[in-house]
N, C-alpha and C positions, 0 to 999 in steps of 0.2 A: 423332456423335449418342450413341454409349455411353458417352462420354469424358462428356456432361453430364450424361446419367442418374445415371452411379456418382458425381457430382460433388454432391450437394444441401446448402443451406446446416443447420445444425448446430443444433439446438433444446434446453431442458431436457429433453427425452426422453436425448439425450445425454449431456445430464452423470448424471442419473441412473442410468444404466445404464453410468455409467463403472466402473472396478474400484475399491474401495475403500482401496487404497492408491495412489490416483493425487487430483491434484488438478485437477480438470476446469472449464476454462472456456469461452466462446461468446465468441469475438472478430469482430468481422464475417463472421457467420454460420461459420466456421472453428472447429471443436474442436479444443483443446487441452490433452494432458494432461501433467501433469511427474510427476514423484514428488513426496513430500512434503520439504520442505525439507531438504540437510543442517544437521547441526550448529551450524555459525558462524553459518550464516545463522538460525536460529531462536536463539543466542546474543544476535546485534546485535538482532533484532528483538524477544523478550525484555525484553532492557535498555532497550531505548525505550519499550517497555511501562509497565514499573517506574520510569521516569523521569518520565511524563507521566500516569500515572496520580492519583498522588496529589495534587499541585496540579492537575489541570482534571479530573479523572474526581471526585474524593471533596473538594475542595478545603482539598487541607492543605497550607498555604504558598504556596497559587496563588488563582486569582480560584474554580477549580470549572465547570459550567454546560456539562461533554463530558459524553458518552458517547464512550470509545474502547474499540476492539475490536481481539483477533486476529484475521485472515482470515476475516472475514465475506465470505459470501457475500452480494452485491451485483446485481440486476437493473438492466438502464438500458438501458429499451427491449428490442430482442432480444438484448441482449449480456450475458454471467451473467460477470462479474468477480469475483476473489478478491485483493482487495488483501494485503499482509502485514499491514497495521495500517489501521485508518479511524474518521475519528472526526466525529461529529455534536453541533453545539450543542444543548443540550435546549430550546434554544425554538424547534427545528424536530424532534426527536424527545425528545422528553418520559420518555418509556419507551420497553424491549421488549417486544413482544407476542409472540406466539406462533408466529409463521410462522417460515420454516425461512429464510428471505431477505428481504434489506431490498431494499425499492423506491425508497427515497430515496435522492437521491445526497447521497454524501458530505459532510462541507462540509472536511475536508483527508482525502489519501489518502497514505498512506508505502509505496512499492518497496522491498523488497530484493534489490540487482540480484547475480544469480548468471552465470558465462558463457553458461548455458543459456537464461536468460530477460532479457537486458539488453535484445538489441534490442525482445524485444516488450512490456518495460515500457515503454521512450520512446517507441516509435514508436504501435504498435496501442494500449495501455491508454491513454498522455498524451491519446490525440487522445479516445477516447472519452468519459475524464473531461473533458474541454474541452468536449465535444459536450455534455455534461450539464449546465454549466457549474461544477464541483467550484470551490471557490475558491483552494485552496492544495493542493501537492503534493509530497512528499520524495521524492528519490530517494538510496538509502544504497546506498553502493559498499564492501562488507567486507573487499574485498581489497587495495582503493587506500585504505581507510579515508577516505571522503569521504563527506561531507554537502551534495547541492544541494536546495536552497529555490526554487520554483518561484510564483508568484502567476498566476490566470488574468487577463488583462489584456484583455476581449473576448472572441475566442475563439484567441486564442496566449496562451503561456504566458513571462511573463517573469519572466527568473533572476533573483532578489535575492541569491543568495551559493552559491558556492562554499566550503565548508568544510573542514577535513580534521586529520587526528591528534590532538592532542590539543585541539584552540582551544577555546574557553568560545563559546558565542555564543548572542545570543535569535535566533532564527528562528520568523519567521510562520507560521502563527495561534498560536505558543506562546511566544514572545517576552515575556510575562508574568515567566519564569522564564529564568536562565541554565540553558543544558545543557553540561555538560562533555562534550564527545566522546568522551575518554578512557573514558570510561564504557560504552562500548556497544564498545569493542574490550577490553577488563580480559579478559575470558576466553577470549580468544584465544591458540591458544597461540605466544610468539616466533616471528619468522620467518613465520606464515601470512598471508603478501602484506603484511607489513610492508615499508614502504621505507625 
């Protein structure tokens, strides 16, 4: 009986009163806190940034008509997600407003998967963004320098492409524009899980 008392599921009370250099999320009712990304990982995640920004954020050389962000905070239902990048068509978020978190899901959501947080990118975050029904999903592996492309197909997620070091390739919802891969590992330094 004490085992479920000290056991209660995990609310925005929590992430709020998380410590400030932690980054605090509600997974099926579970807090979870990491540190703030290292290096490489805010390097790839960065360059995808700066890659997708400017054809679909500001449309210069792309169609335009995102909204993408760095690690927004994300509501969806009782669960507070922090994707590393997410991005919203504007004719389902127009603008930002003023609140501190978005209640809309996503409409594509990009992982950067670390050894610390892999499984609970694919496992716990996948299904949740699935349960929302997100329509497109990345997940970037920095160390095996791979790119998968996920579509939600119902409610599983089916792979359209495995990617990895340097290939060119459009991948969904941004497939508008080639993305060089090489591009999102440039500032890495040799040898960091290069194969």
């Amino acid at each position: 009986m004490a085992a479920d008392a000290a056991h209660r599921r995990a609310t925005y009370e929590d992430v709020l009163e998380a410590p400030e250099n932690m980054i605090a999320e509600v997974l099926d009712g579970e807090l979870h806190l990491q540190p703030r990304p290292a290096a490489r990982h805010s390097a790839v995640t960065s360059a995808l940034g700066e890659e997708l920004g400017p054809p679909f954020k500001r449309g210069r050389g792309g169609p335009g008509g995102w909204i993408i962000l760095d690690e927004p905070e994300v509501h969806l239902g009782e669960d507070v997600l922090v994707p590393d990048l997410a991005g919203w068509k504007r004719a389902r978020l127009p603008a930002i407003g003023d609140e501190a978190y978005f209640e809309l899901a996503p409409d594509c959501v990009c992982e950067v998967l670390s050894p610390a947080t892999e499984k609970r990118d694919r496992v716990a975050k996948l299904a949740i963004y699935a349960r929302e029904q997100v329509p497109n999903a990345w997940l970037i592996n920095p160390t095996q320098r791979t790119l998968e492309v996920f579509r939600l197909q119902g409610d599983q997620w089916l792979t359209l492409g495995v990617h990895h070091d340097d290939q060119r390739v459009r991948a969904e919802p941004f497939e508008a524009i080639e993305l060089d891969l090489a591009v999102l590992w440039a500032d890495l330094a040799l040898g960091d899980g290069a194969k």
